[in-house]
C-alpha positions in Angstrom: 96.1 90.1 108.2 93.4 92.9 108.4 94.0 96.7 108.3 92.4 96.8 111.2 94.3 94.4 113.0 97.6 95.1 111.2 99.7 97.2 113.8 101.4 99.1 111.1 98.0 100.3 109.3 96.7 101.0 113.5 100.2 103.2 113.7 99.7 104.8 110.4 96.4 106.1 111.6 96.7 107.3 115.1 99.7 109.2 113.5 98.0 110.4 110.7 95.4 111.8 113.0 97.7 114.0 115.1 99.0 115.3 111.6 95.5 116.2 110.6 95.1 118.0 114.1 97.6 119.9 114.0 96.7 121.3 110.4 93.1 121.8 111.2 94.2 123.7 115.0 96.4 126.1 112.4 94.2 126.7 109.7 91.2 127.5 111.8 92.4 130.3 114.1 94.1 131.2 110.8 90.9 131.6 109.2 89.5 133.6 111.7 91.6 136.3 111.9 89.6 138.9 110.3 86.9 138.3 113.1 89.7 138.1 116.0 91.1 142.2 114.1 87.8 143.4 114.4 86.8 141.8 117.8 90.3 143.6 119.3 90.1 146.4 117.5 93.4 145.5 115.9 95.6 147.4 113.1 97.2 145.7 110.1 100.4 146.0 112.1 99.4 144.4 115.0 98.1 141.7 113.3 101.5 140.9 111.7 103.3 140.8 115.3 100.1 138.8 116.7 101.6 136.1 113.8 104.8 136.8 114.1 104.1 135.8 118.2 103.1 132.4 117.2 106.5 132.0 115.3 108.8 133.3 118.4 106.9 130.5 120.2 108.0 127.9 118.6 112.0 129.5 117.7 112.3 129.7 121.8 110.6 126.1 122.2 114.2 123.8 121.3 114.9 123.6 124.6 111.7 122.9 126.6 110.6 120.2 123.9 114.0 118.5 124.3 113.2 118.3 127.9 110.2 117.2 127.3 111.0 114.6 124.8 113.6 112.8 127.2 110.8 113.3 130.2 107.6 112.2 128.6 108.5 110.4 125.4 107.0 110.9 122.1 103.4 109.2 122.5 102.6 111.1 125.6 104.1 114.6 124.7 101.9 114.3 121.1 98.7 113.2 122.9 99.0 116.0 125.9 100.6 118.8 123.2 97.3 117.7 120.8 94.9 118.5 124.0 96.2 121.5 124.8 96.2 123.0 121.3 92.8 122.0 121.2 92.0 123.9 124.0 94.2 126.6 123.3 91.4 127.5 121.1 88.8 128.6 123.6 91.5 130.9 124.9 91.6 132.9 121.8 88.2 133.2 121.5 88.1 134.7 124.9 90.8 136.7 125.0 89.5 140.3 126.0 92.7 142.1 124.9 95.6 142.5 121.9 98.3 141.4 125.0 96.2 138.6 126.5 96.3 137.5 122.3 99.9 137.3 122.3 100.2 135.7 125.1 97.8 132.6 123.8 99.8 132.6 120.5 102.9 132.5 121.8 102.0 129.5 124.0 100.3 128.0 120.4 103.9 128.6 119.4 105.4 126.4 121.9 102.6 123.7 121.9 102.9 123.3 117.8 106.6 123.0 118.2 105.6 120.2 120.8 103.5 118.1 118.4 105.3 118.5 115.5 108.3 117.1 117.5 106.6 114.1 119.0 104.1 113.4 115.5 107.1 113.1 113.3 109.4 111.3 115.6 106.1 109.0 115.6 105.7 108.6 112.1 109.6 108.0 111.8 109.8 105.1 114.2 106.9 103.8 112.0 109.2 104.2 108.5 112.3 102.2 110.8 110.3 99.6 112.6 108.5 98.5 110.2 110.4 99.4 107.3 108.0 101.3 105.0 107.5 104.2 104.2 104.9 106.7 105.5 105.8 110.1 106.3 104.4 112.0 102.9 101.2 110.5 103.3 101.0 111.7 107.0 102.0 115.2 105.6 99.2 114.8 103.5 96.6 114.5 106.4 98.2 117.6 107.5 96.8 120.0 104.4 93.6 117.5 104.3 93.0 118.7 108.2 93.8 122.3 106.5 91.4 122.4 103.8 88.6 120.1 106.7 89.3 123.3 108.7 88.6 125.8 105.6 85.1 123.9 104.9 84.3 124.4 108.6 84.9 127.7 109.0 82.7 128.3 106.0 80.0 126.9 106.9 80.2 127.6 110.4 80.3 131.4 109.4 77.5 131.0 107.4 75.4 130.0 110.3 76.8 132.2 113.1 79.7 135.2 113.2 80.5 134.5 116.6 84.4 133.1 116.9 83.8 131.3 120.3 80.7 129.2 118.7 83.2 128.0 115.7 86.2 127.2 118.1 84.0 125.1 120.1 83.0 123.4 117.1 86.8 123.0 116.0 87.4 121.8 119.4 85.2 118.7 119.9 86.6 117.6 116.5 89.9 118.1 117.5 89.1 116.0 120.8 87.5 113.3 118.5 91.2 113.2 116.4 93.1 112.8 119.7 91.0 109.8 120.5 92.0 108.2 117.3 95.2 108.6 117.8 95.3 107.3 121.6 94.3 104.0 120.2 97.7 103.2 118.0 100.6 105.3 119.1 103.6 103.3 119.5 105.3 102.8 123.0 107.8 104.6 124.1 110.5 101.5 123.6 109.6 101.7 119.4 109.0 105.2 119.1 112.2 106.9 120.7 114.6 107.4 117.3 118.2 106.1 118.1 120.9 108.2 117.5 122.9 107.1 114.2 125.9 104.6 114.7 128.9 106.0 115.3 127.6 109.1 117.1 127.3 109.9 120.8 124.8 111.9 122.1 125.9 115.0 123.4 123.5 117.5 122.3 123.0 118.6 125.9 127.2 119.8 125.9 127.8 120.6 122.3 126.8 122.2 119.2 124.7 120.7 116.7 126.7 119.2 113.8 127.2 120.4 110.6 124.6 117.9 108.7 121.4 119.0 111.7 122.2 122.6 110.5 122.1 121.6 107.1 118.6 120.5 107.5 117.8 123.3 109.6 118.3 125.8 106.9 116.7 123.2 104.7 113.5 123.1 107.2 113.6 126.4 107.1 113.1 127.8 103.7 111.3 124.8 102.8 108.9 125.5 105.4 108.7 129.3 104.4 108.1 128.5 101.1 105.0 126.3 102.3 103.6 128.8 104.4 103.5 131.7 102.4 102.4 130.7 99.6 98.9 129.3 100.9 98.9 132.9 103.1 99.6 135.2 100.2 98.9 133.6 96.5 95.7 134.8 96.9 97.0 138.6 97.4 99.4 138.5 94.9 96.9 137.3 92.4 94.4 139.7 92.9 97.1 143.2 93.2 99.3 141.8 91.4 98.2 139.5 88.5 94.8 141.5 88.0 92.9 138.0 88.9 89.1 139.4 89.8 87.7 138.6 93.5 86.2 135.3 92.1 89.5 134.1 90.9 91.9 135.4 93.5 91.2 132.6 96.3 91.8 129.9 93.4 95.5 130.5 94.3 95.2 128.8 98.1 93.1 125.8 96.2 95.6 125.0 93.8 98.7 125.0 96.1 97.0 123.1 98.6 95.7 120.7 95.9 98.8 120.2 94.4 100.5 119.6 97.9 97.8 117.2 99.0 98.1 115.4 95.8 102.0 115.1 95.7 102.4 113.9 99.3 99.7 111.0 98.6 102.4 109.4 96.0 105.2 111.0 96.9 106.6 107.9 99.0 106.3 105.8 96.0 108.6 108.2 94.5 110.5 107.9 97.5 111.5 104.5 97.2 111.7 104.5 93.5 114.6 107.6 93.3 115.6 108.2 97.2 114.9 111.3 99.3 117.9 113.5 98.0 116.4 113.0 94.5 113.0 113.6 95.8 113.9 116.8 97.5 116.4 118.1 95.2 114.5 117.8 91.5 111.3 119.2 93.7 112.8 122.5 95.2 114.2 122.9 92.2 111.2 122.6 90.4 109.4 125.0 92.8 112.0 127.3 92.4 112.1 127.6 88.6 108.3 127.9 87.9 107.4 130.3 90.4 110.4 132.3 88.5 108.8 132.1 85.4 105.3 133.0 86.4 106.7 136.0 88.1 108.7 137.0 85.1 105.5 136.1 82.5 102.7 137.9 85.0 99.4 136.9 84.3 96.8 135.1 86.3 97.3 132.0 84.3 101.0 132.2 84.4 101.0 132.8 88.3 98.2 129.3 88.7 100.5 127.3 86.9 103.6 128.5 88.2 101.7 127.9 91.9 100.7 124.4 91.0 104.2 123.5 90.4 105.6 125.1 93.7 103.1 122.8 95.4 104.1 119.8 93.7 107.6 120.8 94.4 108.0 121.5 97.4 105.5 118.8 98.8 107.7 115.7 99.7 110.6 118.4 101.4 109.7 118.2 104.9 108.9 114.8 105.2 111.9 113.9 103.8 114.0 116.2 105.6 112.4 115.0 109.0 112.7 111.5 108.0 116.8 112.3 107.8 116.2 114.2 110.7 115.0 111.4 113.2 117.8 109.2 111.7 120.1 111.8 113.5 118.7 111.0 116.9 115.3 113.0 119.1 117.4 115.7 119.9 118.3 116.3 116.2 114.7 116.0 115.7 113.3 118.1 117.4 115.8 121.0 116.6 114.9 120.6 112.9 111.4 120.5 113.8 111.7 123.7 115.9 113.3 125.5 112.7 110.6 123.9 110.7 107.3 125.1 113.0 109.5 128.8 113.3 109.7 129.1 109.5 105.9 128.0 109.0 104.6 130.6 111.3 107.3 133.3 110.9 107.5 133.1 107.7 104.4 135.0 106.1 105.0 137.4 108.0 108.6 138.0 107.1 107.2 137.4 103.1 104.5 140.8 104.5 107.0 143.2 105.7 109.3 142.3 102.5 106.0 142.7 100.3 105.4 146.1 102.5 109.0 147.6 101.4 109.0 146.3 98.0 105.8 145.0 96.6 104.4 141.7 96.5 105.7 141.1 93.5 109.6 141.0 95.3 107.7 139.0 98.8 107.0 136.5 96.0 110.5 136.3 94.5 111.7 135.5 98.4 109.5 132.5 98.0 111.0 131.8 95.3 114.8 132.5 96.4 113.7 129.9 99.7 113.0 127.6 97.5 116.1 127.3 95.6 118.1 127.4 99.1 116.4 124.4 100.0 118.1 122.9 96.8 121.5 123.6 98.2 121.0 122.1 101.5 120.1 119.1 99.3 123.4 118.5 98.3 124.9 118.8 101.2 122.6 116.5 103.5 123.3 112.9 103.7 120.7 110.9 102.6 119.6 107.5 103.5 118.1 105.1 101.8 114.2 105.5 102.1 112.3 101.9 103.4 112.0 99.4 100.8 108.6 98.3 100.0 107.4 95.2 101.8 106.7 92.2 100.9 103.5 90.9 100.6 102.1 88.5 103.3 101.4 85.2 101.2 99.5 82.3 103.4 101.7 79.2 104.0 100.7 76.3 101.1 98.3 73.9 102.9 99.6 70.6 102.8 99.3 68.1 100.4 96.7 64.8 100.8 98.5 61.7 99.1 
């Protein structure tokens, strides 16, 4: 059997490309909010709540992507969510004022809590149906669409200052991804994640249980951790460390490196030592060395201490949303919504710590998140991750007397 033809491989990449859109749909507006400041005529505050908007989107969005998750089902909620975040784009660009701005990222808000939902309940029904396991690599299409969006926004600001021209740009790739991943989705009947044995589903009428919060606070300062390091290593390295102009962006590069490169092995590690080993040895990894490099100083210090939280903290979500789905789509897609609300929120909470404090302190937070996430570890009930499978050997022809 082919990769091409082999309906796990088809799956793995129609997934993997709603991962990469949804990294490269973040990192580009992202990257182009010093033009969006000066276009608005914005202060330093109001950028903060202009984030901070996108992050309220997606903390109001449990409900309406529960809704929309029994209504629509996973393949057509990530393929209309993927569209509209696409487009969402040319609404930034031509928003004439600071409220019209909020407005688009608060809907961005809602629509990433959409797709994150409906992308990891699809790479989770990949893991269970076919019993293998995927969901770190698709992670790792979502920094490799962040790092494709960084390389276009370069050189598309080397050609032309104007936002709208980029976006569009941005857009007809992202169009290009969803029609990759319209190809291999799974139907509704595979992709829909069951509810574990045992438990009814009465999310609707009750409280979430005590193992979804778990996660939730797991999602959350794992997630936190994630997202404030790639928005403010940079920062710290240059006010804090004393790292020159040239050096100062090597902090993004090397905690995006080291995340890309985890997440590419990291479910080989997965099914060697299980997810709570995975998650738990990591955070606490992440935790430790961003310590020390705070407590040494130094631009080296702070590189390597960064390179570790990315390897750390890598294979957390994945594994926390593969537990997640286990749980049931409702369960899902509350631990996504904490997850999307504590990538988007939290740089900005790590700013107005850093603003009171120092950086040096909005750093230490990162580092506190990180060691939180090691206590939900030991309190989540892990699963055995999907054993490897078996290789496909061709039936022996038979023998000729």
């Amino acid at each position: 059997m082919t990769r091409l033809h082999d309906p796990f491989r088809r799956g793995q990449l129609a997934a993997a490309a709603l991962f990469c859109s949804l990294g490269f749909q973040y990192a580009t507006w992202a990257a182009r909010i010093p033009a969006v400041k000066t276009d608005l005529g914005l202060s330093p505050s109001e950028v903060g709540v202009l984030l901070m908007a996108a992050g309220v989107g997606a903390a109001v969005s449990f409900p309406l992507v529960a809704w929309l998750m029994r209504r629509l089902g996973s393949r057509r909620l990530a393929l209309l969510s993927q569209l509209c975040l696409a487009l969402l784009l040319l609404a930034l660009a031509a928003a004439p004022d600071y409220r019209t701005a909020l407005l688009v990222m608060g809907v961005d808000g809602v629509l990433v809590g959409c797709l994150n939902v409906a992308m990891n309940a699809q790479g989770a029904a990949l893991e269970a149906r076919f019993e293998r396991t995927t969901m770190a690599r698709l992670h790792a299409t979502f920094s490799a669409g962040s790092l494709l969006a960084a390389l276009v926004a370069s050189g598309m600001t080397a050609f032309t200052e104007s936002v709208a021209a980029h976006f569009g740009v941005a857009v007809a790739l992202l169009l290009a991804l969803g029609a990759v991943a319209r190809t291999g989705l799974l139907t509704e009947e595979t992709a829909a994640p069951a509810p574990a044995p045992g438990r009814k589903k009465r999310w609707s009428r009750s409280l979430p249980s005590a193992l979804t919060l778990w996660m939730c606070c797991a999602m959350v300062f794992g997630t936190v951790a994630e997202g404030a390091m790639n928005d403010w290593s940079a920062l710290y390295l240059k006010d804090v460390a004393g790292a020159s102009a040239r050096l100062a962006p090597l902090g993004i590069a090397v905690v995006s490196g080291a995340m890309l490169l985890a997440r590419l092995f990291a479910d080989g590690r997965r099914e060697r030592w299980g997810d709570r080993r995975v998650v738990l040895l990591g955070s606490a990894l992440a935790a430790t060395a961003l310590a020390c490099a705070l407590l040494a100083g130094g631009v080296l210090p702070a590189l390597i201490g960064f390179a570790f939280v990315g390897l750390g903290v890598a294979a957390v979500t994945p594994c926390v949303y593969a537990a997640a789905a286990r749980q049931g789509s409702d369960a899902l897609t509350l631990v996504a919504a904490m997850g999307t609300t504590g990538l988007l929120a939290g740089p900005p909470f790590i700013g107005f710590l850093a603003d009171a404090g120092g950086l040096a302190w909005g750093m230490a937070a990162v580092a506190g998140s990180a060691a939180v996430v090691t206590l939900c570890a030991t309190r989540i009930r892990w699963e055995p991750a999907p054993a490897p499978a078996a290789p496909v050997t061709a039936p022996e022809p038979p023998r000729v007397p």
